[in-house]
Every structure is written in structure tokens, then in C-alpha cells.
C-alpha positions, -999 to +999 in steps of 0.1 A: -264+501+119-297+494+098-315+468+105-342+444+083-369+425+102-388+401+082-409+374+084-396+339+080-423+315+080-460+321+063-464+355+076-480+366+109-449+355+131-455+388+150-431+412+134-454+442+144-444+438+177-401+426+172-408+464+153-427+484+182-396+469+203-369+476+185-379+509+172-362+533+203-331+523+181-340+538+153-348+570+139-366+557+106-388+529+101-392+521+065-421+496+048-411+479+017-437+456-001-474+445+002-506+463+011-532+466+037-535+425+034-509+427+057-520+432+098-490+440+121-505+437+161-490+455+187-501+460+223-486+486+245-496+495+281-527+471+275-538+489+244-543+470+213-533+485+181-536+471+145-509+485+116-517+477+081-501+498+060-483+520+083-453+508+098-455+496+136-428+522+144-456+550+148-459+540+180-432+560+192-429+596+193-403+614+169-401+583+148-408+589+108-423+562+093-416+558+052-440+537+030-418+528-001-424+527-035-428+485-031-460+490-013-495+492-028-516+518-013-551+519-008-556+557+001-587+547+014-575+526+039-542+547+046-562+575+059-584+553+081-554+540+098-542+572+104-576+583+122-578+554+141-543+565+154-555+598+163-587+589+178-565+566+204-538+595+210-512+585+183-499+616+172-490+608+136-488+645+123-462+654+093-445+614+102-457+590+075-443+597+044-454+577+011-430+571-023-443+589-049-434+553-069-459+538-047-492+523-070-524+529-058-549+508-053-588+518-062-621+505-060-619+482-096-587+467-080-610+449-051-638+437-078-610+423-101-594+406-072-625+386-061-638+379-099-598+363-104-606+341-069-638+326-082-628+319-114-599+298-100-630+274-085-611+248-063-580+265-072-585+290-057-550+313-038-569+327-006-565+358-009-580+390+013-597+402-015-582+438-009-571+445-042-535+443-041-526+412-071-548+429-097-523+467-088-496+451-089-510+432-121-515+468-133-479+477-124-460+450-140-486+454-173-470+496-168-512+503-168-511+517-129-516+547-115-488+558-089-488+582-063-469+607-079-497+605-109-522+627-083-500+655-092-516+655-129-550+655-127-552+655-166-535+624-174-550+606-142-580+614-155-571+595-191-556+564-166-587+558-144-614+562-172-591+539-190-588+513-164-629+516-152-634+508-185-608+479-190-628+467-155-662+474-169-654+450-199-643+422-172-670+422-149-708+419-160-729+422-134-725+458-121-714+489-141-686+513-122-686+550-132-651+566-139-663+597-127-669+586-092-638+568-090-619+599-102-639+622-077-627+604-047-590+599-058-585+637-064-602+644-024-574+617-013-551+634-029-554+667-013-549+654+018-518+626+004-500+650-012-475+665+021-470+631+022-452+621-013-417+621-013-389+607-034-384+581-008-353+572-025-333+603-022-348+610+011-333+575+027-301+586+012-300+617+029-313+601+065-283+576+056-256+603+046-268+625+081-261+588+105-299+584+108-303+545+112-333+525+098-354+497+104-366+480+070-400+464+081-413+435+059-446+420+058-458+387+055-435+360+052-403+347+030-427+318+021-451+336+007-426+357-016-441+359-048-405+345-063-392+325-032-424+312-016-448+278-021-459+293-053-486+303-064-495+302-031-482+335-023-486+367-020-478+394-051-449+412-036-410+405-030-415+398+011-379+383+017-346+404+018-347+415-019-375+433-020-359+462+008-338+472-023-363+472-050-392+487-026-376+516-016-348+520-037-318+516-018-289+498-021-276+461-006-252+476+016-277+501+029-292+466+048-267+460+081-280+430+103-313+408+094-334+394+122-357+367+106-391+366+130-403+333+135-429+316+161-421+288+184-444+266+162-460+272+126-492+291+113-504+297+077-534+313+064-555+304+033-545+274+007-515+260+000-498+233+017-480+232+049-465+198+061-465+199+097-500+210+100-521+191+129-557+190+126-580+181+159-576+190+193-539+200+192-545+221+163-572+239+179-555+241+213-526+261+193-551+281+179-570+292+208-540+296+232-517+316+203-549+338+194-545+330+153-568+350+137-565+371+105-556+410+122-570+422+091-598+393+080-603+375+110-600+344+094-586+310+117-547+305+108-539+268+102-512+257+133-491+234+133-452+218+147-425+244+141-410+235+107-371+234+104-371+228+071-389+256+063-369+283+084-336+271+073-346+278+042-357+314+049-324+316+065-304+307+033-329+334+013-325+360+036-291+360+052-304+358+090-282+371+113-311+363+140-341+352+152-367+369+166-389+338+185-422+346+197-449+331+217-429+304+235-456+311+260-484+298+238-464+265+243-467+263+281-480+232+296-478+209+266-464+176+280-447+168+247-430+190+214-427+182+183-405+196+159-399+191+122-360+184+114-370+170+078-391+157+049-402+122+037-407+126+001-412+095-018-394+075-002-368+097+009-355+115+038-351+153+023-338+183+046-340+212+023-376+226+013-386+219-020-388+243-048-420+222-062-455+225-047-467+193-056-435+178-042-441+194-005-474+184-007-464+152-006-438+154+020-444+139+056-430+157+086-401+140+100-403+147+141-380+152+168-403+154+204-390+170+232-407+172+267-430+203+274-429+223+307-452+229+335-442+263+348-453+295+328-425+313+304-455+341+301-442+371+313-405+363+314-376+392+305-340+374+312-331+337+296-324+326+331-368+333+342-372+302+315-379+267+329-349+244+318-369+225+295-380+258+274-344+270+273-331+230+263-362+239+232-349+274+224-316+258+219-326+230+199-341+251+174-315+276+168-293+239+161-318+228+137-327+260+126-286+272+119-297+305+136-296+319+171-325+333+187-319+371+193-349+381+210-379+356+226-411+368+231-429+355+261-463+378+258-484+402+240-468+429+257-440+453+243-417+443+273-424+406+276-395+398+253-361+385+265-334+402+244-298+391+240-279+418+225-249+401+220-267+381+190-285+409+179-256+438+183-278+469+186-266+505+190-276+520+217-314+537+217-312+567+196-330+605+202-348+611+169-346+645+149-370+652+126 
């Protein structure tokens, strides 16, 4: 059975590593929107490995990694990846195939992107600066250049000296030459091109031969660019829709969806977030959960775990499961809070609001629970827990309307509790090439 793993708060919930676990059951694991914003961190045997564009399935020997037609690809950035993956023993070889849909990111992509963030002034989105709005700007205006596009050299040509020049007209302080920009898309694509595939028809035929697939996500449902605190969001479809559109397959292609969550609440850059906490429990969250940008290094705001919030990405999404991570970052707390509703002028509201303004104006409303002395770190079986973390677990899956699946408990690949009888997975699968 395939399965979807996505994120189900404001991204960085930890889905590289629910992905690096989950992947022995899986012969394909398939990306389906954003770009190299987007850090997955996975550790394995002590090592440290950061995925931004490549799925966090690579890890694992045999396993093909697809990057779909949803994705924005920096080629640039792609092929750094992959040597960092080699230089630490990562055999990637003839295993990361890229859509030939896919839109490609360039250099006038990353100078559009920060001219659009300053002139938003105290408006401004917060976003990595990498490029990715302005291509997918360039794909919805039908003015981008897509993977497949390396194949024609002549008509890429016309495409990039039109879009330098479109660039050259927008920003006024430095000139970009068309020809240098061309130069270095046509080495990339010599060494792209065994790459490109009709991702579409090739998922059909892994599906047709009983390969299953792991549809990785990245970010967060409330940062979808349609379903998310708008415009406070990312460009891309980051919730369940987007596996269809961003790699062309259909609904019933998507078998069980495991929503990733943490055991409280992060978000990076602006918008609002109601059960943020400021001071020293903010920054003890921070420091003890380790919330830094993988890819900017930039301090995630932390707060209570949001109910509200997840119960809404459960509606969006369809969850079958959670995936709840770093309980251990919660160790030794003498008190939890968590977030069972909104007050909103003047009234008690339990589903999330639609409106910005509106949930910036919302108030937390708190349940607390007692913390617990003794470590979770570390801890494989439900049973390891103390009683008050496993009274917490089961508190959020009732406020939450889901059950927790899997709990992680550490950095590490195998410091995750799994209960299969919520999740349902096949047995670990051999995979053929």
C-alpha cells in the first residue's frame, strides 16, 4: 500500500526522519512540491545528513528516489546535494530521477525573490530567498523553463535571454548577462539529462509491477499556498493535493496518510501563530528541540502544541496517522500546556480560521497537564514511556481526532516507538531497480 507522509503543522515537524524510517517499506520514494527551501534532517549511526531537494529515502540502498514535476529545481543546488552524498559514502548513482515537468530555477529567480521581500517593507513573507515564488511565478504566468526544455537548446536559448531581460528591466542596480546564465544551464544539463523522465508514466509502471511508494511532502499543510495562514505561506500545494498534481498520479494512487506533527509547535518567518511563548520557555523549547532553519539557520518560533491547528490539517489531509516527534524535547517540564481552542472576540472558536487577521487575534485557550521527571529520550516500545507522557500522547490524539502511529523519542533513526496496528504497514520490501 502507498503511503503520503506530510507535514501538518508549519513545516519542520521532522518528516525527514518519519521518511528515513519508513523507507525499508518501500521501493520508491517520490517528492511532490517545493524546492531547496525545504531542509529534511536525518541522522543515522551518528551521522548527520541534510536533504533538500532529494528525498530522505536515499539513505537506503536500492531505493529510487523520484523528484516530480511539483517541485522547483535549482540544478545548482541538486547537484551539490548529490556530492555531498557521495563525499559521505551515499551511493546515489542512476537513483534520483527528476520530471521532465519539473521548472527550474536560475540565478534571476534568487534576485527577483529578494527585490519582491523588500519591497513588501514591514510586510514582508520571510522567505529563504532561494528563488522558488518568483519560478513558480514564471510557471503559473506559462514564462518558465522546465526540465525537459534542456533538451532544445535553441528555444532555451530564446526563454532565458527573454527572462534575463524581463529581470534586467526589474532590478536596477546590477546588470545579468543571458549568456552566462545560458552557459551554466546547458553544463547542468549534460550531467541532468539521465535523470529526466516522464515521472508520470514511470510511477504508473512502478504501480502496475506492485512496487509501493512513499509520497514525501515538504513543509507543512499550513503553509499550503491554498490551505495555509495565507499569504503567509509558501508557493507550492504542501497538503494531500498536491501528490496528485506534483507528480501526476491519481487519488487512488495515495493508500494511508500519516500527518507528522511535534509534541509542541514551531514556525519560521512571519505570520501569526497563537500559541507562541516568548521568554524563557520559548527559548528553553528552542534550545532543547534544536529549532534552527536546516537550510538558513534561522531560530524557529516555539510554542504549546496547537489542536486547533492539527485538526484542521487532519480534515485537509485525510490523516489516517500521526507521526509525533520529539516528546523527548518535553522531558522535565513540570507542567504542559496544550491548545484545545480559540478566543476570538469574544468567543470560544475550535476550528482554525480561514482569515489571517482573525487568528491573529485569537488567544490560546489551554488545557495543562503535569510534565514528567524521567527521560522518554531513547525509548522504542509505548510501555519505556513514564505514565504521564503516555496520559499526554493520549490526550492529543483526543484532541487532535487522530492516533499517534509512530513517536519519536530522539534524533536517531531507531529512537521511534512504532505501532503498526495504527499505521498498517506491509512488511519491509527488497527493492529491484
Amino acid at each position: 500500500m502507498n503511503l503520503a507522509v506530510l507535514g501538518a503543522q508549519w513545516g519542520d515537524e521532522g518528516k525527514g526522519k518519519i521518511v528515513d524510517l519508513l523507507t525499508s517499506h518501500f521501493s520508491i520514494v517520490a517528492r511532490y512540491q517545493g524546492g531547496h527551501n525545504a531542509g529534511h534532517t536525518v541522522y543515522v549511526n551518528g551521522a548527520k545528513f541534510i536533504l533538500r531537494l532529494i528525498p530522505s529515502g536515499i539513505l537506503h540502498p536500492g531505493i529510487t528516489c523520484v523528484i516530480g514535476n511539483g517541485v522547483v529545481v535549482d540544478p545548482k543546488a541538486l547537484f551539490a546535494e548529490v556530492d555531498e552524498l557521495t563525499r559521505n559514502g551515499i551511493d546515489v548513482g542512476s537513483r534520483v530521477l527528476v520530471s521532465d515537468k519539473a521548472h527550474v530555477i536560475l540565478p534571476y529567480h534568487r534576485d527577483l525573490d529578494l527585490l519582491s521581500e523588500a519591497r513588501r517593507g514591514e510586510r514582508k513573507i520571510g522567505t529563504t530567498s532561494r528563488g522558488i515564488g518568483p519560478a513558480y511565478e514564471d510557471k503559473i504566468a506559462r514564462r518558465g523553463i522546465r526540465v525537459g526544455d534542456l533538451n532544445d537548446p535553441k528555444g532555451l536559448e530564446q526563454n532565458v535571454r527573454d527572462n534575463v531581460t524581463a529581470r534586467n528591466r526589474l532590478v536596477h542596480d546590477t546588470t545579468m548577462d543571458w549568456n552566462v546564465v545560458l552557459d551554466e544551464l546547458l553544463k547542468h544539463a549534460e550531467r541532468l539529462r539521465p535523470m529526466i523522465r516522464d515521472v508520470s508514466a514511470w510511477l504508473a509502471d512502478a504501480m502496475r509491477a506492485g512496487k509501493p511508494i512513499m509520497f514525501e511532502g515538504a513543509q507543512g499543510t499550513l503553509l499550503d499556498i491554498d490551505h495555509g495562514t495565507y499569504p503567509y505561506v509558501t508557493s507550492s500545494n504542501a497538503s494531500i493535493g498536491g501528490i496528485c498534481t506534483g507528480l501526476g498520479v491519481p487519488p487512488r494512487a495515495i493508500g494511508r496518510v500519516l500527518g507528522v506533527v511535534k509534541a509542541y509547535t514551531t514556525r519560521v518567518g512571519e505570520g501569526p501563530f497563537p500559541t507562541e511563548l516568548s521568554g524563557e520557555m520559548g527559548n528553553r523549547l528552542r534550545e532543547s528541540g534544536s529549532e534552527y532553519g536546516a537550510v538558513t539557520g534561522r531560530p524557529r518560533r516555539c510554542g504549546w502544541y496547537d489542536a486547533v491547528a492539527v485538526r484542521y490539517a487532519a480534515r485537509i489531509n485525510g490523516l489516517d496517522g500521526l507521526a509525533l516527534t520529539k516528546l523527548d524535547v518535553l522531558d522535565g517540564l513540570e507542567r504542559i500546556e496544550i491548545c484545545t481552542s480559540y478566543r476570538c472576540g469574544g468567543r470560544t472558536v475550535t476550528e482554525f480560521p480561514s482569515d489571517v487577521g482573525q487568528l491573529a487575534a485569537c488567544e490560546p485557550v489551554y488545557e495543562s497537564m503535569p510534565g514528567w521527571k524521567a527521560r522518554t529520550a531513547g525509548a522504542r516500545r509505548f510501555d519505556q514511556l513514564p505514565e504521564e507522557a503516555r496520559k499526554y500522547v493520549a490526550r492529543l490524539e483526543e484532541v487532535s481526532g487522530v492516533r499517534a502511529a509512530l513517536v519519536s523519542t530522539g534524533s536517531e533513526r531507531d529512537d521511534t516507538i512504532v505501532r503498526n496496528e495504527i499505521l498498517q504497514l506491509d512488511p519491509a520490501v527488497t527493492p529491484t531497480a
